[in-house]
C-alpha positions in Angstrom: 0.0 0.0 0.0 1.4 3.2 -1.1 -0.1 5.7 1.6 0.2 9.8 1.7 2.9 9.5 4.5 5.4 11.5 5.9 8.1 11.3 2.5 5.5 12.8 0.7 4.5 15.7 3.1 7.9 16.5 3.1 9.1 15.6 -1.0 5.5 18.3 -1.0 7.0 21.0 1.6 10.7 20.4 -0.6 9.0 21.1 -4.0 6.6 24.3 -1.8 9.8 25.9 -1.2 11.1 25.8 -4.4 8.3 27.2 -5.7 7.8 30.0 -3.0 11.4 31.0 -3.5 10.8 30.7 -7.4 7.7 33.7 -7.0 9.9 36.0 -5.1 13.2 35.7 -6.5 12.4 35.1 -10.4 8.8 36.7 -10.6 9.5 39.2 -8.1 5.8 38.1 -6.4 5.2 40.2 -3.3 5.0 38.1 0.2 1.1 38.5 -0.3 1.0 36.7 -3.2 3.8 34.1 -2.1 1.4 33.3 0.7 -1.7 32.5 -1.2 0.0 30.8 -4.1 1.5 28.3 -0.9 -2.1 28.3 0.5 -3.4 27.2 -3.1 -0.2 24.7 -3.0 -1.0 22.9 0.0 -4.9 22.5 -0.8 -3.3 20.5 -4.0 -1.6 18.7 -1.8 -4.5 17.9 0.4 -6.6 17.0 -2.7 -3.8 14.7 -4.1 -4.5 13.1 -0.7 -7.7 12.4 -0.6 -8.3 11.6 -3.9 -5.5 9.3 -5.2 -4.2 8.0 -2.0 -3.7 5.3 -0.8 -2.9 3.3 -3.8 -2.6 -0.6 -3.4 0.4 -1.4 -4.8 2.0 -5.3 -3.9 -1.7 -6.5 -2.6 -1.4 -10.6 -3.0 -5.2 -10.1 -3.1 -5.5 -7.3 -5.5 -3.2 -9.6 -7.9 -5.7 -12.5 -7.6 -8.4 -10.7 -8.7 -6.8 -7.8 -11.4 -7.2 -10.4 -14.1 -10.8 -11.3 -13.8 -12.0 -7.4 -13.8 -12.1 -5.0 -16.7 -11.1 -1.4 -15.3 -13.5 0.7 -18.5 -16.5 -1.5 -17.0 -16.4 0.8 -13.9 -16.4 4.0 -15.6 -19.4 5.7 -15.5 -19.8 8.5 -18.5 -23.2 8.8 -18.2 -23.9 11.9 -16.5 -26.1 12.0 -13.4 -26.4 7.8 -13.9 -25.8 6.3 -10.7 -25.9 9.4 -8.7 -27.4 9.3 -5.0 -27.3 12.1 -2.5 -24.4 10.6 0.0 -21.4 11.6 1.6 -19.7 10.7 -1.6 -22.0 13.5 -3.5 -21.8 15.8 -0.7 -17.7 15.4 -0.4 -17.6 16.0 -3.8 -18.4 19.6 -3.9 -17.2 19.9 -0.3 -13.5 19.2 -1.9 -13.5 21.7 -4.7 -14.7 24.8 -3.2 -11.7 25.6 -2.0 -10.3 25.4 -5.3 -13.2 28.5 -6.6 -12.7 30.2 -3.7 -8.4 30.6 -4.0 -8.0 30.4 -7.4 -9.0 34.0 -8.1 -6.5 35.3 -5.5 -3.8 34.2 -7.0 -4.4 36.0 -10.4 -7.1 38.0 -11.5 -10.0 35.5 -12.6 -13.1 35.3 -14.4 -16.2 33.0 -13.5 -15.7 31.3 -17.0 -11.5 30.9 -15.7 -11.9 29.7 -12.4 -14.5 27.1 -14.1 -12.4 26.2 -17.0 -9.4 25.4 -14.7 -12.4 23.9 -12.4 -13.1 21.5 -15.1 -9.3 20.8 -16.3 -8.2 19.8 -12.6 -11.3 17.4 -12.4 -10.8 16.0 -15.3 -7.2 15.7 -13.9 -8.1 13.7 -11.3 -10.1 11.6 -12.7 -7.9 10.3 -15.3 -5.2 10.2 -13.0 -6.9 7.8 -10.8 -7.7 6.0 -14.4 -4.2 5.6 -15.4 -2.9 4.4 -11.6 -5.5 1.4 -12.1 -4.1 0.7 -15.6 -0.9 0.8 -13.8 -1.9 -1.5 -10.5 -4.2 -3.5 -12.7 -7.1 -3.3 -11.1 -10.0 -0.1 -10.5 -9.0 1.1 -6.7 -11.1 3.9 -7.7 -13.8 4.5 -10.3 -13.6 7.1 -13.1 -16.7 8.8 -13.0 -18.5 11.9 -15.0 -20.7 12.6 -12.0 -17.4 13.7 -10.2 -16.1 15.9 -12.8 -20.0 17.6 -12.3 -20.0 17.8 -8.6 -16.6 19.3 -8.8 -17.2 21.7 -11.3 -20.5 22.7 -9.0 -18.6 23.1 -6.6 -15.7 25.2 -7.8 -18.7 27.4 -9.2 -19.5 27.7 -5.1 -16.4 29.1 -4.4 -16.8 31.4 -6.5 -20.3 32.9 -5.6 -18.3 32.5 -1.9 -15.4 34.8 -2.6 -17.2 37.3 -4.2 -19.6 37.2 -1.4 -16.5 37.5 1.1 -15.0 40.6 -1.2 -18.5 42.3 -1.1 -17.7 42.5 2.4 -14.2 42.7 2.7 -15.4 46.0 1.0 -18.1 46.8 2.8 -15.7 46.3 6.3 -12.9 48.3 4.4 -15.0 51.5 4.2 -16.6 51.4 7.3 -13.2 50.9 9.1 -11.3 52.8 6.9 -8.8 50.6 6.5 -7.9 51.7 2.3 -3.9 51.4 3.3 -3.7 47.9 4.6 -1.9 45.8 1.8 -3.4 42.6 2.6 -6.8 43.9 2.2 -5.7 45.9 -1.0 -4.7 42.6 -2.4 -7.5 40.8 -1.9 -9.9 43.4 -3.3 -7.0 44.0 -6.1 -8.0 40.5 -7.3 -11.7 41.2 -7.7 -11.9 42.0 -11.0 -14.2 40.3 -13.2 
């Protein structure tokens, strides 16, 4: 069983960094933005976690069965086929709101953006965890379109929830008068549709 221990929490903090010395240092990012790209970073991470870990690799009992299932059977590509209001559907959106919620601090985004990228990082998943069961020969999770859906919902959620939160954020600024604090000013600097 190949588990989300501690080598890759800390291969993941090694390659965070990199990357946070990478945005100051070669793109001249201001700390701001170094902190919410590292935010964004370790949400990956946590996704990457709960979605492809762990992966049973050297099961004696996997190996036994592998040859007597066929992985495409599992898939599911018909859209809302299958689909039951469970922890499963629920944890779905629940994983991606994050994702539409972050996403536009870290660059100036657009509804149709942040749900593009939504839909790409889904997708992403999903045939990643396709490719690992080619791989391990045999389907330790199932490729399904009602993910990719519930995702994208819920990317679409975080969103409506950050530009709820900037509505605010604004609101908050002008009643405290708070124009000159440059964490504030970034956030609502990333509110442009």
């Amino acid at each position: 069983m190949l588990d989300f221990d501690i080598s890759i929490w800390l291969l993941g903090i090694l390659l965070l960094i990199m990357y946070c010395v990478y945005l100051r240092k070669k793109r001249n990012e201001e700390f701001i933005s170094v902190f919410f790209n590292a935010l964004f970073f370790i949400y990956i991470l946590q996704v990457l976690r709960f979605t492809i870990f762990p992966i049973p690799i050297f099961s004696p009992t996997i190996r036994e069965i592998s040859s007597k299932i066929d992985i495409l059977s599992t898939m599911n590509i018909k859209p809302f086929a299958n689909i039951t209001l469970n922890r499963q559907f629920y944890y779905n959106i629940l994983l991606t709101i994050p994702f539409g919620f972050l996403l536009p601090l870290l660059r100036n985004k657009s509804i149709k953006k942040v749900l593009l990228k939504g839909i790409a990082f889904s997708i992403s998943i999903e045939l990643l965890q396709l490719l690992i069961s080619f791989l391990i020969k045999f389907p330790y999770r199932t490729c399904d379109i009602n993910d990719i859906i519930l995702n994208t919902f819920g990317v679409f959620m975080g969103f409506v929830l950050w530009k709820l939160f900037t509505v605010i954020l604004k609101a908050i600024t002008k009643k405290l008068n708070l124009k000159n604090d440059k964490f504030i000013n970034y956030i609502l600097g990333q509110n442009n549709i």
